[in-house]
Backbone as CSV, one residue per row, in Angstrom:
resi,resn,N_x,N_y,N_z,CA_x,CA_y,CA_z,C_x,C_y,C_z
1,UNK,7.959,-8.316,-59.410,8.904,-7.279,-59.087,8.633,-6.088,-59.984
2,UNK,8.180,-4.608,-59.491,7.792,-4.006,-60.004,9.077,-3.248,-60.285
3,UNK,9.821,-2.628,-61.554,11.190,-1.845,-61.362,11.123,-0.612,-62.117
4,UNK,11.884,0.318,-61.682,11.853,1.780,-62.390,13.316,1.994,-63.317
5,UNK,13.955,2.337,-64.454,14.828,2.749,-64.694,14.756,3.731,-64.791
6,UNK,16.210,4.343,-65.219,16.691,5.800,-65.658,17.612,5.815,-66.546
7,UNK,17.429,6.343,-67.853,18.613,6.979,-68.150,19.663,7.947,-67.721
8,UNK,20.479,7.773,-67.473,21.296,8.674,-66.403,22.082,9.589,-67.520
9,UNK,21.248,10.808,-67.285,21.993,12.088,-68.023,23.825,12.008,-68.580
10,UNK,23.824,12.153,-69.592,25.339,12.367,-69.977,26.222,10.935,-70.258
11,UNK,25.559,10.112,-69.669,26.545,8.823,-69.126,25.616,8.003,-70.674
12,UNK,24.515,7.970,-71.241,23.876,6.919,-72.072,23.686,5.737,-71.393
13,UNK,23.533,5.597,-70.342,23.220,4.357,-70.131,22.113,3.984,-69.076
14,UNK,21.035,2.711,-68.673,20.373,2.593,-67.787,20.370,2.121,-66.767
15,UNK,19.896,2.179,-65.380,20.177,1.605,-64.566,18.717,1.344,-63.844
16,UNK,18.768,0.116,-63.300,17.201,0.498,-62.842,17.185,-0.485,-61.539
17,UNK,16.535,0.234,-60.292,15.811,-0.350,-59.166,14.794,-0.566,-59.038
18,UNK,14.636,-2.199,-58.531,13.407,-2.715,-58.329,12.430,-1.610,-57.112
19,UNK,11.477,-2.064,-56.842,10.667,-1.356,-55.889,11.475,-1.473,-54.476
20,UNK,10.966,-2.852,-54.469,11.909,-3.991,-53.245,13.320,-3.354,-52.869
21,UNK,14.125,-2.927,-53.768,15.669,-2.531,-53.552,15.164,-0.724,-53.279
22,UNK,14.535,-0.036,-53.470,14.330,1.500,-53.492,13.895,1.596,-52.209
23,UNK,13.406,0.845,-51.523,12.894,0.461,-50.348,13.821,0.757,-49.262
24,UNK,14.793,-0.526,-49.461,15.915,-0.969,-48.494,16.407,-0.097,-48.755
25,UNK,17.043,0.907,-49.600,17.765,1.693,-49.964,17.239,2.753,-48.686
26,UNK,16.005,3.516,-49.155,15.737,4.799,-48.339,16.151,4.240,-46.753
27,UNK,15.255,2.766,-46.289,15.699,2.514,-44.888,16.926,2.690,-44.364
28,UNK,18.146,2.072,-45.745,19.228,2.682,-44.738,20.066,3.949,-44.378
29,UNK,19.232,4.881,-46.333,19.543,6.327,-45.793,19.420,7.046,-44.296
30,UNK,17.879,6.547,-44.113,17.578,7.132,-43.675,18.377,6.653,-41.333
31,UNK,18.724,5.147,-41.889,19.402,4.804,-40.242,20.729,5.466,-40.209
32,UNK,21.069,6.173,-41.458,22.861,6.517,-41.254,22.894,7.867,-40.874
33,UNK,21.347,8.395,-40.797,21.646,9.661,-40.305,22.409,10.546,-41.281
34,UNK,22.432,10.931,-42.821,23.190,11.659,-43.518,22.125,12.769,-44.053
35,UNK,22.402,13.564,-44.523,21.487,14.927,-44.974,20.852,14.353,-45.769
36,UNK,19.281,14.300,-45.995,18.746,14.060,-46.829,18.495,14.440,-47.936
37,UNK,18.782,16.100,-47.672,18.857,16.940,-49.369,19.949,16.488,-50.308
38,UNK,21.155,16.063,-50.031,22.235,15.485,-50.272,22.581,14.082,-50.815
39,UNK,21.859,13.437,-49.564,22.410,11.712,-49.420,22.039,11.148,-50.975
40,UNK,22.704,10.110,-51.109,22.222,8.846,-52.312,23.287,7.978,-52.167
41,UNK,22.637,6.965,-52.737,23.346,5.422,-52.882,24.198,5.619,-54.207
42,UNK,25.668,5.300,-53.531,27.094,4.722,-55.136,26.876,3.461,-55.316
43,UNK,26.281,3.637,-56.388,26.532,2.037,-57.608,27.765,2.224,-58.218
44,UNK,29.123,1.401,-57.845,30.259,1.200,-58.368,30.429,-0.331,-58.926
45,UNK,31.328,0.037,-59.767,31.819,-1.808,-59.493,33.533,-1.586,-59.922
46,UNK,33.784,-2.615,-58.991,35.389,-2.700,-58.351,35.862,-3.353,-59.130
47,UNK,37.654,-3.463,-59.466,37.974,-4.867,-59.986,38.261,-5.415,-58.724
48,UNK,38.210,-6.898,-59.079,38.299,-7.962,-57.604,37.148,-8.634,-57.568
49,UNK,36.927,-8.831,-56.542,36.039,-10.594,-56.588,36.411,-11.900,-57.362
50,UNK,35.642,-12.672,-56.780,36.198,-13.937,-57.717,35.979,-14.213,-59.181
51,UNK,35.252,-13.208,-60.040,35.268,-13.529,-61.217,35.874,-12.198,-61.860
52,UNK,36.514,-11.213,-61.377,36.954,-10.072,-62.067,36.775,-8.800,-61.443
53,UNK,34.922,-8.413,-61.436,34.748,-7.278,-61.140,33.646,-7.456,-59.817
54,UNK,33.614,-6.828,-59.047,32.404,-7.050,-57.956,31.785,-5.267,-57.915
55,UNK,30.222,-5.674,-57.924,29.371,-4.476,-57.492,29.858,-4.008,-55.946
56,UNK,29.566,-2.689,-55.864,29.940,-2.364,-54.709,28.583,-1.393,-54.438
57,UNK,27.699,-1.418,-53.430,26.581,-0.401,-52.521,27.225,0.522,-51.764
58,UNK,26.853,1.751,-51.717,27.244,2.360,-49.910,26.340,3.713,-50.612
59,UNK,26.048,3.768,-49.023,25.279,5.063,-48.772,26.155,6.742,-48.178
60,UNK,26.482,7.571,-49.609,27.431,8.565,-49.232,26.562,10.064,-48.852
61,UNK,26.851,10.619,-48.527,26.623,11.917,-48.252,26.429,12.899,-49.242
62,UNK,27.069,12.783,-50.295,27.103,13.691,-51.132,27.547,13.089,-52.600
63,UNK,27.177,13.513,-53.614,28.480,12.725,-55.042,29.250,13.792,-54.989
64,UNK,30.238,13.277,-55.653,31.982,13.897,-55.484,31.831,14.339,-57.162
65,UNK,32.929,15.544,-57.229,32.621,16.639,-58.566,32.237,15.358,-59.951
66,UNK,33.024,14.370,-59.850,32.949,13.892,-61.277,31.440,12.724,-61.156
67,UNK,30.723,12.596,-60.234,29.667,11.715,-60.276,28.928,12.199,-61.637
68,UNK,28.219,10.879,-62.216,27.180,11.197,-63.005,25.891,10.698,-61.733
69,UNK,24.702,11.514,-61.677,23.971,11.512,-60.460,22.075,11.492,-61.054
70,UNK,21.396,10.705,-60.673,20.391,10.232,-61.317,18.928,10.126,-59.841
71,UNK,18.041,10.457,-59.871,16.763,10.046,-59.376,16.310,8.658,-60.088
72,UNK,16.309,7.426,-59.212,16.000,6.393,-59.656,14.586,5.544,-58.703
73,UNK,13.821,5.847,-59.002,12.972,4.821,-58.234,12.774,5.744,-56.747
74,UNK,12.766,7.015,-56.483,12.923,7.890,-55.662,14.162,7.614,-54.860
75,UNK,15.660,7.259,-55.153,16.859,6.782,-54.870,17.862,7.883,-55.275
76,UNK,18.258,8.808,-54.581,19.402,9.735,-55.527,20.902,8.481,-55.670
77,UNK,20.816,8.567,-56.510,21.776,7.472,-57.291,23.199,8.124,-57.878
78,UNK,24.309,8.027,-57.437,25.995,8.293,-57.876,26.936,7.585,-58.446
79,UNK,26.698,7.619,-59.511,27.892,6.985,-60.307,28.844,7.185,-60.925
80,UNK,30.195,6.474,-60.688,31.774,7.313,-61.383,31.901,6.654,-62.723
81,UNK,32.366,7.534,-63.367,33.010,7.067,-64.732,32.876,5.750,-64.941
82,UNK,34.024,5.555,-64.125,34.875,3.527,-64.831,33.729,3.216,-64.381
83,UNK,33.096,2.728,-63.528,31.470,2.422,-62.838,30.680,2.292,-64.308
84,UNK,30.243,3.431,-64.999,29.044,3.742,-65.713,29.497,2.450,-67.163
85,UNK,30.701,2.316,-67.241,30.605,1.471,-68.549,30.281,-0.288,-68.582
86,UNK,30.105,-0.766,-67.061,29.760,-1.724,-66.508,28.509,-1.890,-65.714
87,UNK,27.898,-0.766,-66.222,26.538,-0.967,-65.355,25.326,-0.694,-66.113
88,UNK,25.136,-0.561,-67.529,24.384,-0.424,-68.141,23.592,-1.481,-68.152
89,UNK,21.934,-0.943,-68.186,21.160,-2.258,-68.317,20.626,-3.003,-66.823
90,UNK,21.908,-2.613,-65.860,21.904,-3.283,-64.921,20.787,-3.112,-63.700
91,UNK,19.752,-4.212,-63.390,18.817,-3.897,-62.756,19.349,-4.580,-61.277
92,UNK,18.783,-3.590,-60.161,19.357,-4.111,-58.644,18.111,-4.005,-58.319
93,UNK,17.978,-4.743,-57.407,16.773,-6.195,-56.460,16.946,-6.154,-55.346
94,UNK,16.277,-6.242,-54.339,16.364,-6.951,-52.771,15.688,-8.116,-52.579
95,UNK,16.263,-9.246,-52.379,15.542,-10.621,-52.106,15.361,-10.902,-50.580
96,UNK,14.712,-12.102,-49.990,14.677,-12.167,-49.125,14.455,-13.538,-49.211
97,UNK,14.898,-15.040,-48.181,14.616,-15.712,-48.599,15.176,-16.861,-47.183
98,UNK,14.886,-17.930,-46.839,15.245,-18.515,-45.623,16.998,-18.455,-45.572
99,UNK,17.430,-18.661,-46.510,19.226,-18.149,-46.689,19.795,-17.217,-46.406
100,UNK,18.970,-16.071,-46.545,18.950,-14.541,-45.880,18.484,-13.800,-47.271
101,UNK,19.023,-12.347,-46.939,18.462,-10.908,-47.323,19.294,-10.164,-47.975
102,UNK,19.590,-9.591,-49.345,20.133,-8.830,-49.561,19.720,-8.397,-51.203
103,UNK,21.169,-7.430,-51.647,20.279,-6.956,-52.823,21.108,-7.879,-53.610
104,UNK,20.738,-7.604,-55.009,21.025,-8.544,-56.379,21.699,-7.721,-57.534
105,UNK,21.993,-8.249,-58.213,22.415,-7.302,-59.281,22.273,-8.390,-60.718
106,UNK,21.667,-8.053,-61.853,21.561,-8.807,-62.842,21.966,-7.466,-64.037
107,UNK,23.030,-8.147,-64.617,23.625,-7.858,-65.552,23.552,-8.663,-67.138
108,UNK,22.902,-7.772,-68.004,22.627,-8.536,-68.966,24.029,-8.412,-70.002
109,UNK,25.193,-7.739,-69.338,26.490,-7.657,-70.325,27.425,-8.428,-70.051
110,UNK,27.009,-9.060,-68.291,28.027,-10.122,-68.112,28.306,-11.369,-69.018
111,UNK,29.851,-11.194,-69.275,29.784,-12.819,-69.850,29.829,-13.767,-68.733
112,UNK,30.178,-13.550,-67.814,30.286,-14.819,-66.584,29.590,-14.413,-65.256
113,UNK,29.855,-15.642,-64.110,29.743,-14.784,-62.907,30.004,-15.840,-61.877
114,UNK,29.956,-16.074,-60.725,30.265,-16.685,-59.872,28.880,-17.120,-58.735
115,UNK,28.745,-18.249,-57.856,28.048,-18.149,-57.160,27.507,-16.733,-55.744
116,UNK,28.852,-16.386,-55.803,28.543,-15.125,-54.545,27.468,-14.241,-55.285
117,UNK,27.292,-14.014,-56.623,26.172,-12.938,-56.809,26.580,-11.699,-57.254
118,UNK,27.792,-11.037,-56.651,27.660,-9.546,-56.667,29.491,-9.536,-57.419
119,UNK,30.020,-10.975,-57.815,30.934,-10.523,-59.035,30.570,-11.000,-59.940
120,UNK,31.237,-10.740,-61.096,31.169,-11.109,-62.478,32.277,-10.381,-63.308
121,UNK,32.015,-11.004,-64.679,33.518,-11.174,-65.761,32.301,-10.462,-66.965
122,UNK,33.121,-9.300,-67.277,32.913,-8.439,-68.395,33.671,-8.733,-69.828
């Protein structure tokens, strides 16, 4: 797995996409039909899920005034505040595998996490 980080201006912290995930990413920019000068993927994470906090993906149109906003792996990348203090470090993946397809998230600050993958306990 070849992966790119970034330090994301202002925020101190890294975030980094695999090749594999920068990939899937542009494919679905590019099926949602959103401006491309514009578009990028929000890396959030929610409270909820079964262990506390769950990652959240989506492909927005634009970042909103308070995004901290990053070129990652050729990915325009948006991230909010509460977001940035839970995502440091954090490298995202696309697997693929007879179980199915999706992306990953490995967090080296989690203290816990659950089988679903995409929560965990800070």
């Amino acid at each position: 797995m070849s992966s790119i980080g970034q330090q994301i201006p202002a925020a101190g912290f890294t975030l980094v996409i695999s090749d594999r995930a920068a990939e899937e990413v542009r494919k679905f920019i590019a099926a949602e039909q959103v401006p491309a000068e514009t578009a990028g993927l929000r890396v959030s994470v929610l409270p909820g899920g079964c262990s506390g906090f769950k990652y959240s993906l989506n492909i927005e149109e634009r970042p909103v005034e308070d995004d901290m906003t990053a070129d990652i792996n050729g990915v325009r990348v948006f991230v909010d505040g509460f977001s940035a203090q839970y995502l440091n470090g954090v490298t995202i993946d696309y697997v693929s595998s007879m179980q199915g397809s999706g992306f990953t998230f490995s967090n080296p600050n989690a203290s816990g996490g659950c089988g679903c993958g995409s929560s965990f306990t800070a």
